[in-house]
KOLSEBA-795011 format. One record per residue (C-alpha): residue number from 1; y, z, x. Coordinates in steps of 0.05 Angstrom, whole numbers, plus 5000, padded with zeros to 4 digits. Example, Ala and Ser with C-alpha at 12.3 -4.5 7.8 and 13.67 -1.06 7.14 Angstrom:
<nodes>
NODE/seq/c2/c3/c1
NODE/1/4910/5156/5246 $
NODE/2/4979/5143/5273 $
</nodes>
This chain:
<nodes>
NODE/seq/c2/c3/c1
NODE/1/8526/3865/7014 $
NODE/2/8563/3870/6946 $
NODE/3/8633/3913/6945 $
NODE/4/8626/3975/6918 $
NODE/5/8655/3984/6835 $
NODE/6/8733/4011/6837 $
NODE/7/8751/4061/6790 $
NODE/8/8820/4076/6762 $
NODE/9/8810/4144/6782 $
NODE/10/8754/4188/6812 $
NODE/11/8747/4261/6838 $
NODE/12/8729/4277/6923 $
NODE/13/8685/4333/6925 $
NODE/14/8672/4358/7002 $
NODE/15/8617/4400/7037 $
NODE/16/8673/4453/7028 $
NODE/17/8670/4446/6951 $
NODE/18/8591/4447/6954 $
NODE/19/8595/4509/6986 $
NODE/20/8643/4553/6951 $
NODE/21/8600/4529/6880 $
NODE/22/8531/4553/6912 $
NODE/23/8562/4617/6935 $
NODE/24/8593/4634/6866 $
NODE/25/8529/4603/6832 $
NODE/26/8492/4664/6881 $
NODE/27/8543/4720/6864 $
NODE/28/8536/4766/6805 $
NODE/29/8588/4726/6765 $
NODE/30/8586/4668/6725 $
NODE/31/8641/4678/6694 $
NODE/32/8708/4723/6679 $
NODE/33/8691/4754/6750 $
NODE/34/8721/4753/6817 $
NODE/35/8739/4682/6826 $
NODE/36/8775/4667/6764 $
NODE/37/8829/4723/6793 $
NODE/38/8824/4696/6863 $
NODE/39/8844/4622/6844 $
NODE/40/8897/4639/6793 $
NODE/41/8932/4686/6849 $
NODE/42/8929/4620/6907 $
NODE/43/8946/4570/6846 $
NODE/44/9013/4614/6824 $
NODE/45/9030/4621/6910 $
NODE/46/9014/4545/6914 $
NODE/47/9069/4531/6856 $
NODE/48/9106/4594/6870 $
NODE/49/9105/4616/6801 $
NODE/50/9097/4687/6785 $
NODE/51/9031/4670/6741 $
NODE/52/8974/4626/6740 $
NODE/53/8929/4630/6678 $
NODE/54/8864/4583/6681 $
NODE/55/8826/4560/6626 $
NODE/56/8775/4510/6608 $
NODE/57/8818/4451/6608 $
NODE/58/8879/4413/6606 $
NODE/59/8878/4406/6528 $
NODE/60/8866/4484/6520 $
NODE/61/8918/4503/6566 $
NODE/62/8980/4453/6520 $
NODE/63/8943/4491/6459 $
NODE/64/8957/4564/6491 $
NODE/65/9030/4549/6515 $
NODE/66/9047/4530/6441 $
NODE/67/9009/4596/6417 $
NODE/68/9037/4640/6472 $
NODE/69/9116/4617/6436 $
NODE/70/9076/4641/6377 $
NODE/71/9093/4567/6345 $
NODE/72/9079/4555/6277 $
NODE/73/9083/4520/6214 $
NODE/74/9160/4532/6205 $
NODE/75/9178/4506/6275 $
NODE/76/9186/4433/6294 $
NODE/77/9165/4416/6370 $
NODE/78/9189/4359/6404 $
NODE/79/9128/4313/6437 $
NODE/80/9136/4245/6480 $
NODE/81/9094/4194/6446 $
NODE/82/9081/4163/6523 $
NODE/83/9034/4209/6533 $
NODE/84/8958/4222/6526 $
NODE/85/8940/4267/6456 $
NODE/86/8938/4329/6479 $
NODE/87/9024/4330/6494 $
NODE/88/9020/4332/6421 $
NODE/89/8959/4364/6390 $
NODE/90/8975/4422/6434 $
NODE/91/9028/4449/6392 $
NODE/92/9007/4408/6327 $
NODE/93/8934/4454/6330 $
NODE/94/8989/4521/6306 $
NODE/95/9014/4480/6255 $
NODE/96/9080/4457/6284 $
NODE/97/9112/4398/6260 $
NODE/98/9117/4346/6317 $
NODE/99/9183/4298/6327 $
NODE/100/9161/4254/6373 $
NODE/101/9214/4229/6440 $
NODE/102/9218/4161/6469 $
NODE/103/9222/4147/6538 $
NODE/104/9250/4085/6587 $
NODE/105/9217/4029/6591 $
NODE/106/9218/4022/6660 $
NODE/107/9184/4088/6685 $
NODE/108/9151/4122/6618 $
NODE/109/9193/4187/6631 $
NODE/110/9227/4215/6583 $
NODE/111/9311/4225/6597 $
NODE/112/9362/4275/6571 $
NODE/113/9387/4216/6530 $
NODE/114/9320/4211/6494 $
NODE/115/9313/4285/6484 $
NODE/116/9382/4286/6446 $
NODE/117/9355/4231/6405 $
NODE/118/9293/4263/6391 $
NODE/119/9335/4335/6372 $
NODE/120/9383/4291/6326 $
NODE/121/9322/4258/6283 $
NODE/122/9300/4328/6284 $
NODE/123/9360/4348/6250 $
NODE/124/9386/4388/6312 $
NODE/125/9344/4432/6312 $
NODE/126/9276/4448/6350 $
NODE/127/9236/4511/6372 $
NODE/128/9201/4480/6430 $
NODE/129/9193/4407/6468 $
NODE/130/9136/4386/6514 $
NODE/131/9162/4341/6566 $
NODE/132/9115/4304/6609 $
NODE/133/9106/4284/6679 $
NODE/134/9077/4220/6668 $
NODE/135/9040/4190/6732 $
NODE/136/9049/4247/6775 $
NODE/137/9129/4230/6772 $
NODE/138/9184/4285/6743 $
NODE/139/9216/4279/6689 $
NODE/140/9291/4300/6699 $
NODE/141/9284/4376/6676 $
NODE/142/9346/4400/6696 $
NODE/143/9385/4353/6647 $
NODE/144/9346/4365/6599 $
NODE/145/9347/4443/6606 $
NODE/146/9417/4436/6597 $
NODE/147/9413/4406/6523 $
NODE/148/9348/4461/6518 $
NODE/149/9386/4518/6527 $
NODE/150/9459/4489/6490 $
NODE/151/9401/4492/6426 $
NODE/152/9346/4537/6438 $
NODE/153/9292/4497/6448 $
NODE/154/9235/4530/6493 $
NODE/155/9206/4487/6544 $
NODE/156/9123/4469/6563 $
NODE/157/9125/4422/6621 $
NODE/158/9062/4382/6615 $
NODE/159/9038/4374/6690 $
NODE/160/8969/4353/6677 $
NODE/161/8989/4288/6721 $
NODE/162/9034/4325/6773 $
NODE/163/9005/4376/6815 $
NODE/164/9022/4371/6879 $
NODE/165/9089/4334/6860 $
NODE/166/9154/4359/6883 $
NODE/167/9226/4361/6860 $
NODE/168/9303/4372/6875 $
NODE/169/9322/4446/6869 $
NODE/170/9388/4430/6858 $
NODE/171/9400/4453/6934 $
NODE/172/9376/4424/6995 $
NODE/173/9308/4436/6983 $
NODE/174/9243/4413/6941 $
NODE/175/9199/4453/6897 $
NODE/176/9135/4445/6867 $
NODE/177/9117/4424/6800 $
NODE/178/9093/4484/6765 $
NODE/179/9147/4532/6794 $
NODE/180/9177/4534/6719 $
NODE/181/9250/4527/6746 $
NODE/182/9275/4499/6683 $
NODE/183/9227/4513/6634 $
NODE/184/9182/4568/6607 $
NODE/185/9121/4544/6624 $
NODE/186/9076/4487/6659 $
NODE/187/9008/4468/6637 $
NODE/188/8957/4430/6690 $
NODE/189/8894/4398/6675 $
NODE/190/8844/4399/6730 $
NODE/191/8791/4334/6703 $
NODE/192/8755/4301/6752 $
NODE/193/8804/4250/6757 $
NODE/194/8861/4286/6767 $
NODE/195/8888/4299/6848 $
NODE/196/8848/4365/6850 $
NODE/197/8786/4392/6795 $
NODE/198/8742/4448/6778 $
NODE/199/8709/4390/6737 $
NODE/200/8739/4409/6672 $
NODE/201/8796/4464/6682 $
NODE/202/8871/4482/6663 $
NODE/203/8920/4517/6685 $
NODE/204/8987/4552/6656 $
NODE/205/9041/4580/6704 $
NODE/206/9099/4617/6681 $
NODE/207/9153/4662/6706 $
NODE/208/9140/4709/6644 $
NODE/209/9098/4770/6648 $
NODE/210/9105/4770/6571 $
NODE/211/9078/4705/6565 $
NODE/212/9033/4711/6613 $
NODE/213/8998/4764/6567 $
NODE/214/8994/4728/6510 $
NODE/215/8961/4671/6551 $
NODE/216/8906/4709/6579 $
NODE/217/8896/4747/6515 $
NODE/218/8896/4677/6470 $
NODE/219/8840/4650/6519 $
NODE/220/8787/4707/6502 $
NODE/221/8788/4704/6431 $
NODE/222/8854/4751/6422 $
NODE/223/8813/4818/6450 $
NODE/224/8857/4870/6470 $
NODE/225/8834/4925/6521 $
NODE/226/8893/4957/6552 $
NODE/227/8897/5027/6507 $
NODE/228/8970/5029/6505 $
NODE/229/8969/4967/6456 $
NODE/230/8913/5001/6405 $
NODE/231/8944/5006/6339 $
NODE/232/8884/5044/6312 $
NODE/233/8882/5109/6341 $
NODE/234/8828/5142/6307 $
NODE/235/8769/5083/6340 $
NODE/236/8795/5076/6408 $
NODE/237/8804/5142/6431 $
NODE/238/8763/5203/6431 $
NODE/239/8778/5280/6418 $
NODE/240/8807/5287/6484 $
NODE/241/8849/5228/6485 $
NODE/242/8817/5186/6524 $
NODE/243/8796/5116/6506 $
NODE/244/8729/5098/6484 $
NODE/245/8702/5055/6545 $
NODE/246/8666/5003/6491 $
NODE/247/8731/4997/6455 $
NODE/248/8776/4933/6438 $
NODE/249/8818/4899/6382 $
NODE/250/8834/4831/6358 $
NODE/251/8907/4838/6322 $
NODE/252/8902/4755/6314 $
NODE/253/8849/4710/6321 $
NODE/254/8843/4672/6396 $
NODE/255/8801/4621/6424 $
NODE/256/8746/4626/6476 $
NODE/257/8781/4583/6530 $
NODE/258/8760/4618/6596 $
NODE/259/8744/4585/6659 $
NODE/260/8673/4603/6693 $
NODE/261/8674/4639/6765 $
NODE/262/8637/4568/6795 $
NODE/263/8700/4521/6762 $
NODE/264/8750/4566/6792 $
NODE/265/8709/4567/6863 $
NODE/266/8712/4492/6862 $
NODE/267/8785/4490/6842 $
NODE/268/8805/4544/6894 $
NODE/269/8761/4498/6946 $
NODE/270/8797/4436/6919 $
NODE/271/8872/4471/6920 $
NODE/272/8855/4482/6995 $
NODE/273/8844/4410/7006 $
NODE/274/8919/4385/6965 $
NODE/275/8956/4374/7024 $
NODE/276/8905/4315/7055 $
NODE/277/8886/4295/6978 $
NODE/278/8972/4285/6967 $
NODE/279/8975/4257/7037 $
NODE/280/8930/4205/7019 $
NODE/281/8951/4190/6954 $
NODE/282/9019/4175/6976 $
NODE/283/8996/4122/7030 $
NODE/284/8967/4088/6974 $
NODE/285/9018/4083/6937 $
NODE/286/9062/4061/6990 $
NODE/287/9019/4017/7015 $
NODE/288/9010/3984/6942 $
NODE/289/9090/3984/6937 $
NODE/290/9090/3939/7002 $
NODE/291/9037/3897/6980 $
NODE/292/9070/3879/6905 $
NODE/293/9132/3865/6942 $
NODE/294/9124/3793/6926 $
NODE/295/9091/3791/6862 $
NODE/296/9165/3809/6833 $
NODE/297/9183/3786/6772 $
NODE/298/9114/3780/6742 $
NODE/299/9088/3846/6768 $
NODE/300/9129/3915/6781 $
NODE/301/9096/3975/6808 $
NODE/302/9130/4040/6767 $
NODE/303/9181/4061/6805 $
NODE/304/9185/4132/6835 $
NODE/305/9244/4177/6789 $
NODE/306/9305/4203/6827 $
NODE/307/9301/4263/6862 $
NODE/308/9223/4265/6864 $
NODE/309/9176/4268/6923 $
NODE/310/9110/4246/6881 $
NODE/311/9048/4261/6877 $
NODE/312/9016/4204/6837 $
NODE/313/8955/4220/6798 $
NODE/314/8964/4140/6770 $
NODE/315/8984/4071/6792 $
NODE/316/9011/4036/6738 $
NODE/317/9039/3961/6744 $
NODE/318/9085/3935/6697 $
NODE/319/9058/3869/6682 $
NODE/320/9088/3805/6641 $
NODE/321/9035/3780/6601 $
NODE/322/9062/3727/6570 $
NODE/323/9087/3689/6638 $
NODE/324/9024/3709/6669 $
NODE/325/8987/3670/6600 $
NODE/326/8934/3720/6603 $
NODE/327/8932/3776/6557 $
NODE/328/8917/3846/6580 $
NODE/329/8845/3846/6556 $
NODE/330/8832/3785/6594 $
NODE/331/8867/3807/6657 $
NODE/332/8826/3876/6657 $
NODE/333/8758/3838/6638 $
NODE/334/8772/3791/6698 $
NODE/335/8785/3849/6746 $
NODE/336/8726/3886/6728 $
NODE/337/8686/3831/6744 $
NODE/338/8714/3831/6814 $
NODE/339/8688/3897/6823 $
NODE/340/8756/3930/6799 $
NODE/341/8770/3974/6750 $
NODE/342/8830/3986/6712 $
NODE/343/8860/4029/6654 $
NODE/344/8915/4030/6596 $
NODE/345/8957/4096/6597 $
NODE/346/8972/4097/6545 $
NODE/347/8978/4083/6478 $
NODE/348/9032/4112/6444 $
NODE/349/9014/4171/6404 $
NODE/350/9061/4158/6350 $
NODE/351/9011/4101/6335 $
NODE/352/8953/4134/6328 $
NODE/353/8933/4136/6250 $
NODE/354/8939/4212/6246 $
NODE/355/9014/4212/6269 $
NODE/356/9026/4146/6237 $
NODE/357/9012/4170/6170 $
NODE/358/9060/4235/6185 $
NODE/359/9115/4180/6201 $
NODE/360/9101/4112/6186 $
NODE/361/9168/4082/6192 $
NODE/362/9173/4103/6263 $
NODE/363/9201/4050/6320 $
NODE/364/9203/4080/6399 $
NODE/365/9217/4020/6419 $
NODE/366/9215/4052/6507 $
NODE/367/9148/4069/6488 $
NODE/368/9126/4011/6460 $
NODE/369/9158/3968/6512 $
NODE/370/9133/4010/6569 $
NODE/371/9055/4000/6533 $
NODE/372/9057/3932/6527 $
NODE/373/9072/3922/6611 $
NODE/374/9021/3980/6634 $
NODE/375/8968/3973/6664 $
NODE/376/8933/4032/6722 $
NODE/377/8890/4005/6788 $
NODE/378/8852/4038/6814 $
NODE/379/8882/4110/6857 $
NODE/380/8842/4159/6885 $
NODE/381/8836/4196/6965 $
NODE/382/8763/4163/6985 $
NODE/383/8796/4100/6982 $
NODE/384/8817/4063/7049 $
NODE/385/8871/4008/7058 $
NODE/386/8821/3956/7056 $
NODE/387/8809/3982/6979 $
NODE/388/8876/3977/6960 $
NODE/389/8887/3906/6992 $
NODE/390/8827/3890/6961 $
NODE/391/8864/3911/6889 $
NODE/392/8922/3871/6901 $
NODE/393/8893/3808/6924 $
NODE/394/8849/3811/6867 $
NODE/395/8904/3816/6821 $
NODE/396/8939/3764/6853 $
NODE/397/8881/3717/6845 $
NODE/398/8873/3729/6772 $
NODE/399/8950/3720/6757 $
NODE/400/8944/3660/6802 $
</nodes>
């Protein structure tokens, strides 16, 4: 019988997940009901942030972090170019100017050394950065909190990769991801192909309470309903004072990002099942470090950043193409046809046409080195060890 196809990535949905979807699909709510509050509330414990604010996606949450810091056309945001769009059309959809930052070579993560540099081309001065946790591994955000705060630059971590990862406090203990320690807020995404899903989903967590209103008010469309915010006195409340039941207002426009009732009952099912989805994850990944032991120099598994117990959503190699005498294309076409697939994460944005023609001249050369080496194998919980060895000898075979 033929081996069954490999993704790069691919979501495990239980007979647990199943049934917390058909009971929401049966309840009165589709959506903005019961379990929207019920999974932001286990999310924000899970993190131990004070909020959680889901939304429809990854994208929309980056979007609503940079609209929540009320970003704008005057205010220049620092983005890592190693990084999928969204790190940077997040804050470039209000308008900001984007600077992008480089990152090493080695692991894709961006360093306080690169964030100075970034600052400096942005002639010392920034409103906000968005620092990623590329692969599921964290970036170094208490160094670069430092150089934040020494400047005033607000910080978005973008955990889309990382839930589930964990990190030096500083004392003798690890925190999640997500627990906004040294920034102002984190923003998950929640695809299928991420470690947990609600099939499309994001989520924002933040220590703020004032941020945490302007995210949940920016997700339906700006609509204000609490009466001690209504500016126009004579609509919203009646003779006696109190507030017309029927009453809202929009004092700026919003977006319609909410997350249905049935997403959020799938991603509360899912967040139950993190602990055996990281466990599993992390025997890959060991078990793939073990294996590429001897395929050193030609092929390097990313290494896992200091002070980080991960939780990777990728595994990226680090390949030399031009020892192997393959190219890239040919290495992924070969794989594929071995049953095997593989991804590229990712190009650098600063490439893409749209940012090139904003800054043409610009050379990252971490990012551009760390691009040329990548490529992901396949990662994901249903896989066994047999999988993975399957991966590797595969690999090895087409490198020869």
């Amino acid at each position: 019988m033929a081996e069954s196809f490999l993704p790069y990535g691919k979501q495990t949905i239980t007979e647990a997940d199943l049934a917390a979807v058909r009971e929401s699909l049966l309840s009165p709510y589709l959506t903005t009901g019961p379990m929207v509050d019920a999974f932001e509330a286990a999310f924000a414990q899970s993190v131990g942030a004070r909020h959680a604010v889901a939304m429809a996606n990854g994208t929309a949450a980056l979007h609503l972090a940079a609209m929540a810091l009320e970003l704008g056309p005057q205010d220049t945001v620092l983005a890592p170019s190693m990084s999928f769009l969204a790190s940077a059309n997040g804050p470039r959809y209000t308008g900001a100017n984007i600077v992008f930052v480089d990152c090493d070579a080695q692991t894709g993560l961006v360093t306080r050394e690169h964030f100075v540099e970034a600052l400096e081309r942005a002639g010392g001065k920034a409103s906000a950065a968005v620092i990623v946790h590329l692969n599921g591994e964290y970036a170094d955000m208490a160094e670069i909190a430092q150089e934040a705060r020494r400047h005033g630059v607000r910080l978005i971590e973008d955990a889309c990769h990382a839930i589930g990862t964990r990190f030096g406090d500083g004392g003798d203990g690890m925190s999640p991801v997500g627990s906004c320690l040294h920034s102002d807020m984190a923003c998950f995404s929640l695809h299928p192909v991420k470690t947990i899903t609600m099939g499309e989903g994001g989520v924002v967590t933040t220590n703020d309470d004032e941020l945490a209103r302007r995210l949940r008010l920016m997700r339906t469309h700006g609509i204000e309903r609490d009466p001690a915010r209504f500016t126009q006195n004579e609509l919203a409340f009646d003779a006696s004072g109190a507030a017309n039941p029927w009453y809202y207002e929009m004092a700026e426009p919003g977006y319609n990002y909410r997350a249905t009732d049935f997403a959020c009952a799938l991603g509360l099912s899912q967040l139950g099942q993190l602990p055996e989805f990281r466990a599993r994850r992390q025997a890959l990944k060991s078990r793939y470090d073990r294996l590429f032991d001897g395929f050193h120099p030609l092929v390097k598994p990313v290494a896992t950043a200091q002070d980080c117990d991960p939780c990777r959503h990728l595994y990226p190699v680090l390949i030399d193409f031009d020892a192997a005498k393959r190219s890239r294309a040919e290495i992924m076409e070969a794989l594929r046809a071995r049953g095997i697939g593989t991804q590229v994460h990712y190009i650098p944005i600063h490439w893409q046409p749209y940012y090139r023609g904003l800054a043409p001249d610009l050379v990252l050369e971490g990012a551009e080195r760390y691009y040329a080496r990548c490529l992901s194998l396949p990662l994901y919980p249903l896989m066994d060890d047999a999988d993975a060895d399957r991966v590797v000898a595969a690999l090895g075979e087409v490198l020869g």
